[in-house]
N, C-alpha and C positions, 0 to 999 in steps of 0.2 A: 506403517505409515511413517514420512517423514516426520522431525520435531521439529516444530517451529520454535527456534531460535529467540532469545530474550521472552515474549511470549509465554508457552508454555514450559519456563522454566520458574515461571510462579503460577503454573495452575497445578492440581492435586492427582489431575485425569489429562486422557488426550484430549484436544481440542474436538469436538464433533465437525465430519466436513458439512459444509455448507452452512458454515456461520459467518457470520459479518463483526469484523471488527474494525473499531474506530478509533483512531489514536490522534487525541488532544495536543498538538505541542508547542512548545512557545517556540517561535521561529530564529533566537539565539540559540536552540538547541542542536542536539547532534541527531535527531530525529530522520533525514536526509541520509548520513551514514548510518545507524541501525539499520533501517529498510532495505540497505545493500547489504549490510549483514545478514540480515533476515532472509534474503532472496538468495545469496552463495552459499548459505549453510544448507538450504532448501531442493537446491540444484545439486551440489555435492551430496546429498541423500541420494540421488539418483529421483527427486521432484521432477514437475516441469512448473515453470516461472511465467505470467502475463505481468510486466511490469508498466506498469504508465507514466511513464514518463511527462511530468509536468511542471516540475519548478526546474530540474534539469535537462539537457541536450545530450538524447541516446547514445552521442560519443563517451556521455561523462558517465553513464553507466556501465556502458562495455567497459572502459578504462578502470574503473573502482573495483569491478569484478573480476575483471582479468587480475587487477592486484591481489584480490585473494584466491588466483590460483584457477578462476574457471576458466575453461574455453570456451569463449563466448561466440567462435566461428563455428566450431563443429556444433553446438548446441541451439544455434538457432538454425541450422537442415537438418537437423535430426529428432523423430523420423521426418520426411516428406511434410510440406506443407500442407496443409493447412494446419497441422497441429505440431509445429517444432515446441521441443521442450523448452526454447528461450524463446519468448515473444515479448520485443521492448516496440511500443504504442508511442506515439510521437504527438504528442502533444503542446510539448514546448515550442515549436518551431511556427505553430499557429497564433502564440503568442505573439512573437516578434513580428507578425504580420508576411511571414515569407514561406515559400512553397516546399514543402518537406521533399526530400529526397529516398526517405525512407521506403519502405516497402509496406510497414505499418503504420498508418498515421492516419489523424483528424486534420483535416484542411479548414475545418469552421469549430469553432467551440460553444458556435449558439446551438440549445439544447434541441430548437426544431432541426437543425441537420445532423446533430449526436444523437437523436432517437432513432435516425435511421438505420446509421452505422448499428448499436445496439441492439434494435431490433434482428438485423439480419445477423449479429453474434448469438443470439439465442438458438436460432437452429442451424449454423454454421457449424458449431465444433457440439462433439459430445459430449454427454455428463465424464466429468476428470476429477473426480476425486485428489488426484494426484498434485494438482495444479493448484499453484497458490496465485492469487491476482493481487498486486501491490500497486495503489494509487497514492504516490509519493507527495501531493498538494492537491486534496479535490478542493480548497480557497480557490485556485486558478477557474475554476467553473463562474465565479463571482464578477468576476469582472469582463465578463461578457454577457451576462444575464442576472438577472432581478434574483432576487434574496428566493422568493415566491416562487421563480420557475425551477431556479435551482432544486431548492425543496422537492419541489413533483416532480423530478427528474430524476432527483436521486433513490426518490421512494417508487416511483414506477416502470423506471428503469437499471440504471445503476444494481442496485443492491437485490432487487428480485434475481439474476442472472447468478447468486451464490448457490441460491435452492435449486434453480436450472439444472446446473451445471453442476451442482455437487462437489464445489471448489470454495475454498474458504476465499474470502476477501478482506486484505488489511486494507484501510482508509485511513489517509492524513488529512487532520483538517487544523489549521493553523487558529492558536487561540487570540481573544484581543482584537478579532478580527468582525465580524460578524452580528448580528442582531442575538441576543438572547434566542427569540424562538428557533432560529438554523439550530444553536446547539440543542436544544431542546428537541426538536421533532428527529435530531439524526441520532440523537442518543436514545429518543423511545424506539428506533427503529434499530439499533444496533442492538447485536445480542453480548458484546462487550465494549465497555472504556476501558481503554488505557491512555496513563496521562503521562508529560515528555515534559521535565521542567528544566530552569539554572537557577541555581542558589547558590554563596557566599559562604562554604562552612571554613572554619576557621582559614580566614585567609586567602582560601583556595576555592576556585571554582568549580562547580559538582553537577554533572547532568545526572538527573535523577529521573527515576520512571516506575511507575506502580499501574495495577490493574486495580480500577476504582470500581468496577461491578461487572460482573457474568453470568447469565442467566444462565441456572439450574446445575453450574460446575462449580465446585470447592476452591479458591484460590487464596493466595499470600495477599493482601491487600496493603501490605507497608511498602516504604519509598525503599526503594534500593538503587543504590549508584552504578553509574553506566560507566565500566571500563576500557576506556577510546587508545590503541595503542595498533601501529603495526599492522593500518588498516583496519583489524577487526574490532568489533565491539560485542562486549559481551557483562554479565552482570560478576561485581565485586564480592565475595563472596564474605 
């Protein structure tokens, strides 16, 4: 199996597939680059990638990725669709209120027309081990829909589709943002937190990042600094 990048470089074992992981970040963070990290180290394993694209525009993901070297043309026809090994999900463009051009995308992001899509992705592709799914701001779910639907969206749709699918799934959800209970009901529902901070150590600015709990796997649980250079990011050792 691929290694998930930043990730299970502080866990003790592999990750088990079809776990769900939730990543806390404060939204001065570098959390946005990691995730592209995470996704070209994962693809360069010779992985396949579902990215969703939601706080950025799937040009700005091809572009981040290309910078570290992928080829992000050949890799989303390859194999044949319906299951290219680069699938970037278009969500941002429903943001702005404008009609995606993409081949992948959400036209509405009220969760009654996203359960549909959903729904038909559950027996669309087959169990993928292989396949990591990265939702780059599920916050953006929020401002189309109530605290509450969010919730039973993500709990009855969203995040069942890991066990499906036999595909791990990273989630970003912006901290500072939210009622208490969102963080609460998606961290009982997560089988890990990891948390994406910025802090002031001497002088100098530090994105820091730790795995705060993982059910039934051994991990590092201290802060460790996130080294941003040259496009990649990775931890300081």
């Amino acid at each position: 199996m691929p290694h998930i990048q930043l990730i299970e470089d502080l866990t003790h074992d592999p990750i088990p597939t079809g776990s769900n992981i939730l990543v806390e970040y404060q939204p001065s963070s570098q959390w946005y680059a990691a995730s592209i990290a995470i996704a070209g180290s994962w693809l360069k394993q010779g992985g396949s990638v579902s990215y969703n694209a939601m706080a950025q525009s799937p040009s700005n993901i091809r572009n981040a990725l290309k910078r570290l070297g992928v080829d992000t043309t050949s890799l989303e026809a390859e194999p044949a669709p319906p299951n290219e090994r680069l699938r970037i999900w278009d969500w941002y463009t429903a943001t702005l209120g404008l009609k995606s051009n993409e081949k992948l995308a959400h036209s509405s992001l009220k969760t009654s027309d996203l359960s549909i899509g959903y729904s038909r992705e559950q027996f669309k592709f087959d169990s993928d081990p292989l396949r990591l799914r990265i939702a780059d701001d599920w916050s953006t779910v929020t401002r189309f829909n109530d605290e509450k639907t969010m919730i039973e969206f993500s709990l009855t749709r969203a995040l069942p589709l890991s066990t499906m699918l036999q595909s791990t799934g990273i989630t970003g959800l912006m901290t500072g943002l939210h009622s208490e209970s969102v963080y609460s009901r998606l961290e009982a529902a997560n089988d890990c937190i990891v948390d994406i901070k910025v802090e002031e150590l001497k002088g100098e600015v530090k994105n820091l990042m730790r795995i705060r709990t993982f059910r039934n796997l051994s991990f590092d649980s201290r802060w460790h600094t996130l080294k941003i250079g040259n496009f990649e990011v990775s931890l300081e050792e």
